[in-house]
Each structure stands twice: as C-alpha cells, then as structure tokens.
C-alpha positions as CSV (number, residue, x, y, z in Angstrom):
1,X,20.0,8.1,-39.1
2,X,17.4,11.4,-38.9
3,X,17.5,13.5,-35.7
4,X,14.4,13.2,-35.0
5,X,12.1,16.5,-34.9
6,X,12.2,18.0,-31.7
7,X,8.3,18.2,-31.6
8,X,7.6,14.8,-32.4
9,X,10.1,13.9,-29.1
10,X,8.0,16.4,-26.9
11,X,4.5,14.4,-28.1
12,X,5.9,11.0,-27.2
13,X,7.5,12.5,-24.0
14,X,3.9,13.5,-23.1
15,X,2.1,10.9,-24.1
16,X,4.8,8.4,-21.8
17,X,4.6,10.4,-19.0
18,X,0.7,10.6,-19.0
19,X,0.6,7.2,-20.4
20,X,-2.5,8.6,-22.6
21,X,-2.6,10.0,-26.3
22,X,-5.7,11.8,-25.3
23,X,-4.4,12.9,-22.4
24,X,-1.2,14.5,-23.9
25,X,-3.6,16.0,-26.7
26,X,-5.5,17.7,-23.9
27,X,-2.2,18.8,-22.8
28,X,-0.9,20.5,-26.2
29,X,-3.9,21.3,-27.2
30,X,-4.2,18.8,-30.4
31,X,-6.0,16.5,-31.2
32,X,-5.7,12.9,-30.3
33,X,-5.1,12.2,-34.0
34,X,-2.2,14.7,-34.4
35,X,-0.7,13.0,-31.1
36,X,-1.1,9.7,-32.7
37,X,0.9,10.8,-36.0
38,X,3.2,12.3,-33.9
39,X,4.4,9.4,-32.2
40,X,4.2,7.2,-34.9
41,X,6.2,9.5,-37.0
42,X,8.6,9.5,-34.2
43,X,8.8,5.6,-34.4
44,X,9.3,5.4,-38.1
45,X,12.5,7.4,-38.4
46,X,14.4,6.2,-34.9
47,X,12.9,3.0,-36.7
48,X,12.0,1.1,-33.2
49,X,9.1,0.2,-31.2
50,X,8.3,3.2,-28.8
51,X,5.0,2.5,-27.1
52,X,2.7,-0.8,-27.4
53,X,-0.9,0.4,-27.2
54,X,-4.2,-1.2,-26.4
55,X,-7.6,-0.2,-26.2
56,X,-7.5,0.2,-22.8
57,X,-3.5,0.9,-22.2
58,X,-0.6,2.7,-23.2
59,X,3.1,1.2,-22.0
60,X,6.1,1.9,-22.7
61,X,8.5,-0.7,-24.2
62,X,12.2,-1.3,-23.2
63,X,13.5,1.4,-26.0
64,X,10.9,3.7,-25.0
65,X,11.5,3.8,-21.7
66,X,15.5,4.4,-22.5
67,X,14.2,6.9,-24.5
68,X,12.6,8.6,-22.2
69,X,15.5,8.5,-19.1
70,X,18.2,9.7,-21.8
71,X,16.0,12.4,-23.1
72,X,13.7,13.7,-20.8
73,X,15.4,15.6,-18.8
74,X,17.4,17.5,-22.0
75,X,14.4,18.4,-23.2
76,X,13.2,19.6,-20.1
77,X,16.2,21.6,-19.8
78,X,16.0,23.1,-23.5
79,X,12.6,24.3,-22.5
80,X,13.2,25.7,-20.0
81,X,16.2,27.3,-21.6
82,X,14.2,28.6,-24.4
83,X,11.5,30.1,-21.7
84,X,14.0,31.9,-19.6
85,X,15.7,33.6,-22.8
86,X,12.1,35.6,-23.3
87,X,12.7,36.5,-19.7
88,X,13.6,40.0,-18.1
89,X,16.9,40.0,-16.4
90,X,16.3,38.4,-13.2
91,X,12.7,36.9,-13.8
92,X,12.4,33.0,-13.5
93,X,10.4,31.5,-16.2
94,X,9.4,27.7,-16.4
95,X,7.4,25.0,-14.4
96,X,8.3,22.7,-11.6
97,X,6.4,19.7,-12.0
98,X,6.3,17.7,-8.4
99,X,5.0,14.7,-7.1
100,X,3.4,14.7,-3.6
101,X,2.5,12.4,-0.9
102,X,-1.1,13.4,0.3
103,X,-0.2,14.1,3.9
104,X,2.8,16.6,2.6
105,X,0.1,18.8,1.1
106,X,-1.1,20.9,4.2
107,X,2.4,20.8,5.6
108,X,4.8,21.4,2.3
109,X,2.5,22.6,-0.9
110,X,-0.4,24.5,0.8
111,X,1.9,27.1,2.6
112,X,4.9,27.0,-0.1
113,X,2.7,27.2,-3.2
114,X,1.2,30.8,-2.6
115,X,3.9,32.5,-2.0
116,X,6.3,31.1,-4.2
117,X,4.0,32.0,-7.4
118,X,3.9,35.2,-5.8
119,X,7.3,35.7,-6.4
120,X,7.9,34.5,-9.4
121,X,4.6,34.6,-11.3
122,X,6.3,33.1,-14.9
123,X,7.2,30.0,-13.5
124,X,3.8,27.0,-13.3
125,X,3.6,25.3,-10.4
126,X,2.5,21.2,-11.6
127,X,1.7,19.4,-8.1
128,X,0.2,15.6,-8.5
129,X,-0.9,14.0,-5.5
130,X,-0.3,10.5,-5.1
131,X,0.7,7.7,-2.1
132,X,2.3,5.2,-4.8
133,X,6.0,4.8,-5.5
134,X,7.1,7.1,-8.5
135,X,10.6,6.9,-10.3
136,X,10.6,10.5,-10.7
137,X,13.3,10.4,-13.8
138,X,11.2,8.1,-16.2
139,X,7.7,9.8,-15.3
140,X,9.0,13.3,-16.2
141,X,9.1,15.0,-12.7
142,X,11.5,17.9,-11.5
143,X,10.9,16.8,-7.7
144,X,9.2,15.1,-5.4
145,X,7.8,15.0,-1.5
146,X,8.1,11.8,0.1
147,X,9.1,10.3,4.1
148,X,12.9,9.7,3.6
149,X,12.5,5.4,3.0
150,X,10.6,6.2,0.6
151,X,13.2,8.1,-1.6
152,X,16.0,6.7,-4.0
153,X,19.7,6.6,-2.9
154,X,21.1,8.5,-5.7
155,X,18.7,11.2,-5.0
156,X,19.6,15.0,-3.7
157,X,17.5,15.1,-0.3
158,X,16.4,18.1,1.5
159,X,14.2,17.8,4.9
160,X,11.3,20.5,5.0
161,X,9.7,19.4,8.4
162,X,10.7,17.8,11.8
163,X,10.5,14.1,12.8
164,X,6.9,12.9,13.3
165,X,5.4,9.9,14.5
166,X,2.9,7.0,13.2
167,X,0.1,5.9,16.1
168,X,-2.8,3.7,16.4
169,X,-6.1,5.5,17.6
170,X,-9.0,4.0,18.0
171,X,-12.3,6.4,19.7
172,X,-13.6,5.9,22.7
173,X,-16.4,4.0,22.0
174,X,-14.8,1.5,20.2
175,X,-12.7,0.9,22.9
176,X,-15.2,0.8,25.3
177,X,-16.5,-2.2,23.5
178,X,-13.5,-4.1,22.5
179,X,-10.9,-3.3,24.9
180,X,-7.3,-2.0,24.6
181,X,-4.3,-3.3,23.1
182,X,-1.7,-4.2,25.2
183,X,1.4,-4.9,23.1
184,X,1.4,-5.2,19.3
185,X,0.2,-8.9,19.1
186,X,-3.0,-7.5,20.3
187,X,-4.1,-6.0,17.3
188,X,-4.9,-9.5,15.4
189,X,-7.4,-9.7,17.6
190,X,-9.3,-6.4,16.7
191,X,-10.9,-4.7,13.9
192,X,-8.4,-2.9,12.2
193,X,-8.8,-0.2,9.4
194,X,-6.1,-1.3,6.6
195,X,-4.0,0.5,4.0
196,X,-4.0,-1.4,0.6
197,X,-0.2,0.4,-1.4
198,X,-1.2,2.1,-4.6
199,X,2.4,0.9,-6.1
200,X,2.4,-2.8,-4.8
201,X,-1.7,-4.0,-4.4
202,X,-0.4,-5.5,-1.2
203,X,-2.0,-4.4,2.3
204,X,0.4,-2.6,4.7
205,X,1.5,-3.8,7.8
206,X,1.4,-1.6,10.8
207,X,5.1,-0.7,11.6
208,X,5.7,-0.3,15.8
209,X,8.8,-0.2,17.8
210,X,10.3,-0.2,20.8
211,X,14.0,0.3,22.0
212,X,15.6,-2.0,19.1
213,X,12.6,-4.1,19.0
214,X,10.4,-3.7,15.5
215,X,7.1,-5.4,14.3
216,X,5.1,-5.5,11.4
217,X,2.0,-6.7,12.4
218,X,-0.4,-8.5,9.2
219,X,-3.6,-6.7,10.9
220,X,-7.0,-7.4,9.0
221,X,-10.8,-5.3,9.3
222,X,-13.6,-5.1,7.2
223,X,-12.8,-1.8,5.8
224,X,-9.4,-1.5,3.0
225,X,-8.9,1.3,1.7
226,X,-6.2,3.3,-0.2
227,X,-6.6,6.6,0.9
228,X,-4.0,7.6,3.9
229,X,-6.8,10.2,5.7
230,X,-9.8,7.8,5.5
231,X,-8.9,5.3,8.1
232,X,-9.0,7.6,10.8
233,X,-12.2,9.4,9.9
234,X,-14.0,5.6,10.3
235,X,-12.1,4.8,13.2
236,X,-13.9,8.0,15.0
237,X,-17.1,7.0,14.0
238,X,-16.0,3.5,15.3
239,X,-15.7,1.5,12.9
240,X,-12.3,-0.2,14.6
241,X,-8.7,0.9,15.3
242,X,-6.7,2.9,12.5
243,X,-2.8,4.1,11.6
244,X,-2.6,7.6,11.4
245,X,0.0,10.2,10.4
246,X,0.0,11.7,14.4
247,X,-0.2,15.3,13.1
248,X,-3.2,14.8,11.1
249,X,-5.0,13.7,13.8
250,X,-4.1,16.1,15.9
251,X,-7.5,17.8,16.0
252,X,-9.3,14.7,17.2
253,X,-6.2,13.7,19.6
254,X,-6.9,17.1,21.5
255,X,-10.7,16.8,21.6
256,X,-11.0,12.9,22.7
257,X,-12.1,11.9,19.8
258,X,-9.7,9.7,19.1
259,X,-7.1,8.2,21.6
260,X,-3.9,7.1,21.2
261,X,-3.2,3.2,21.9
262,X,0.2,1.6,22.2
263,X,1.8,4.9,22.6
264,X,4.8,3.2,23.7
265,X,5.6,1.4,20.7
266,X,4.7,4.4,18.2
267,X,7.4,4.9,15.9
268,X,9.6,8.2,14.6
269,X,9.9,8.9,10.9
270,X,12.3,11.4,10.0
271,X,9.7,13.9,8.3
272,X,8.9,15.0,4.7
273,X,12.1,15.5,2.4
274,X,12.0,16.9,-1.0
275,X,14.2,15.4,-3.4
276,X,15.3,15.4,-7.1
277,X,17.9,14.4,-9.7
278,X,21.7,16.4,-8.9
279,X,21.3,17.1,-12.4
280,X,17.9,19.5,-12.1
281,X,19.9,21.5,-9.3
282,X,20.4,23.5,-13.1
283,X,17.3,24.6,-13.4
284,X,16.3,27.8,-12.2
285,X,13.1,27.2,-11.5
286,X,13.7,24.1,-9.1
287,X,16.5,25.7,-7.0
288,X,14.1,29.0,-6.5
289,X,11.2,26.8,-5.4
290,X,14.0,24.4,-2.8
291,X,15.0,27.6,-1.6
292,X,10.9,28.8,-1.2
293,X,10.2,25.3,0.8
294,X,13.1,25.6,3.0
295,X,12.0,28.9,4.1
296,X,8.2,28.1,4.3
297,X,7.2,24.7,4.5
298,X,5.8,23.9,7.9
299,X,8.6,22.8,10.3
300,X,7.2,21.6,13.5
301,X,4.0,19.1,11.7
C-alpha cells in the first residue's frame, strides 16, 4: 500500500475536524474543489471510505474516525516539529487550539490570552467557545476548559480557579409575586428559566444538595434556552427563577438585583480545570501555555 501524501492527510484532518470542505478550504486557503480532490485522493489510495457527505452534512465513518484518533495528533506533532525548527533558540513556535466552556472565558482565556501571546508572539492562540461535550482527541484539540465531571478519566487535569458554587436567583419582583421556594420540590411549582445541553438535546435538571442529600429537580418555564448567561439576564427582568454560575452573577447578587433562593441547598463544584491528552505534555507550545494559566488564570472566581 502507498503512504499516503502528507498533504492530502492534513486536508482530510481539516475537513473532519471542521466537519466542512468549505470550511477547511477557508482554512488553507484553497478552494473547496481542491479540498474535495484532496480527500478523495486520499480515499482512493488507503482505498476505504473516509467521510460520507451530504448536501447538508459531512460525517465521518468508522475508518475515518480511526483515522483521525491514530493520526491526528502525529501530525500535529510533525507540525509543530517543523515550525519550531525555523525557530530561534529558545522561541516557541506553534498553536494551541483549546476548547472552552463559556463561563471559563472571563475567568481562564480573557486574563491568560494577553499575556501569554505576549511572551511568545510565534505561537497562535485557537480558543472555541462551546457548552457541549467535546472528545478533544477525535476533534483535533490540544486542550480544553471544562468543570471537573465534565472531563474524561484518562485525561491530564490541572485546576486553574477555586471551588464555586451553582444558585437559584430569582429578582425581587418576581418573587414578590410568586413567593419563595422553600425546599427543592418547590420549584415545580414556578416558572423556571431552563438549559436545553448542546451535546444531548435534553433539558438540564437543576442539581441541589444538602449534607448527603442530592436532587435533580425536572423544572419547566416558558423560556429554553441554550446559552449558560441568558437565563439569568431574563430572570432580572422577571421573567421567573434561573440557575446561575454564582460568580457571574455576582454583579446583580451585590446590587439586589437578583437574590439568591434555596441558599442552603446550593451546591460546590470543584472549579475550571484545564485538561489534555499525557501525550501533548510534548508539545512546547501546550506546556508554555499550562504553565501561563497556572500563573494567571483567575483563582478566587
């Protein structure tokens, strides 16, 4: 069997991880045709079925996706390789490429980012935003920054902020109307703001505890959503009660805005961790940026 040409293995790598031919042609700077060629070469010598396409879809199938796992992260490495080779002794050259829950970014990207590129103004800094479930390897990540449960076994962990907790608010005025919860059960009977997952489609339960005692209560509103900042906006304008991040609300916590209800049964997360593959603790650029959000990411959110 041909090896197949390393270029062809960096378009379908692209075009897997993006799941888009146009995408990844915006990415290299092709066109979608050359992509297309690309791929299909690719597929004719390795003689399998890498990617089933649609009009509307790209997926990968079973061989594609082992394709990608295996040799993703060498090519990522030879890149990276052939990058840092150009490089003066001492400079870091590469990219980081991370995926990021949205209420890391104040906390974890916005005071890292600065003054990591700063220091090392060769290596690109890649941060997608997203509150879905990512398996890191197969999309073509280096890292990630996710709540601890949220994070793979196997997976190196380091923690970049404190513990923090989840609360329900709800504003004054709503409360005025509608009363105050008591204990958890409560909340079935009010107007709750929910959170529909980007990875499952399902709507989340809202997670309380107290002493060994959890619950995950089915709440239900008129307002689903699957943004994690919206549902306390609408609960301050009243719209009903909402589960908030506690430190993002902080603001509205301190001014009245918004008050805390079932306080008691709030419960602790551990805080933000980044994490990655042991085997990307060889690039260069990853460790430098580790070592950048130890030192900067916000501790106390």
């Amino acid at each position: 069997m041909n090896t197949a040409p390393f270029t062809q293995l960096q378009v379908f790598l692209s075009v897997a991880r993006l799941r888009s031919f146009s995408g990844a042609a915006r990415e290299l700077g092709v066109s979608t045709a050359a992509v297309s060629q690309a791929v299909r070469q690719l597929e004719e010598q390795l003689r399998v079925v890498l990617l089933t396409r649609t009009t509307r879809s790209v997926a990968l199938t079973d061989t594609g996706r082992r394709l990608v796992e295996e040799a993703g992260p060498a090519v990522g490495q030879t890149l990276t390789a052939l990058r840092e080779v150009s490089a003066q002794p001492g400079e870091a050259v590469g990219r980081v490429r991370l995926t990021v829950l949205t209420a890391a970014v104040p906390y974890v990207i916005a005071p890292v980012v600065p003054t990591f590129r700063a220091r090392h103004p060769r290596v690109e800094v890649e941060v997608v935003v997203e509150d879905r479930f990512v398996d890191i390897v197969a999309e073509g990540y280096d890292a990630g920054v996710r709540l601890s449960e949220a994070i793979e076994r196997d997976m190196v962990q380091v923690r970049l902020t404190d513990a923090f907790r989840f609360v329900v608010v709800g504003s004054p005025a709503y409360l005025a109307r509608h009363g105050t919860p008591q204990r958890p059960e409560d909340l079935l009977r009010h107007e709750c703001i929910t959170f529909r997952s980007q990875t499952t489609g399902a709507l989340y339960p809202w997670e309380l505890e107290r002493g060994r005692r959890n619950w995950r209560v089915p709440v239900r509103g008129g307002v689903i959503s699957n943004d994690l900042h919206l549902p306390a906006t609408l609960a301050e304008a009243g719209v009903g009660l909402a589960y908030a991040f506690e430190p993002a609300v902080a603001e509205q916590l301190r001014t009245g805005r918004l008050v805390r209800v079932l306080e008691a049964y709030a419960p602790t997360v551990p805080g933000f961790f980044l994490y990655y593959p042991s085997r990307a603790q060889r690039s260069a650029p990853l460790r430098l940026f580790v070592e950048a959000a130890r030192e900067l990411a916000v501790k106390a959110v």
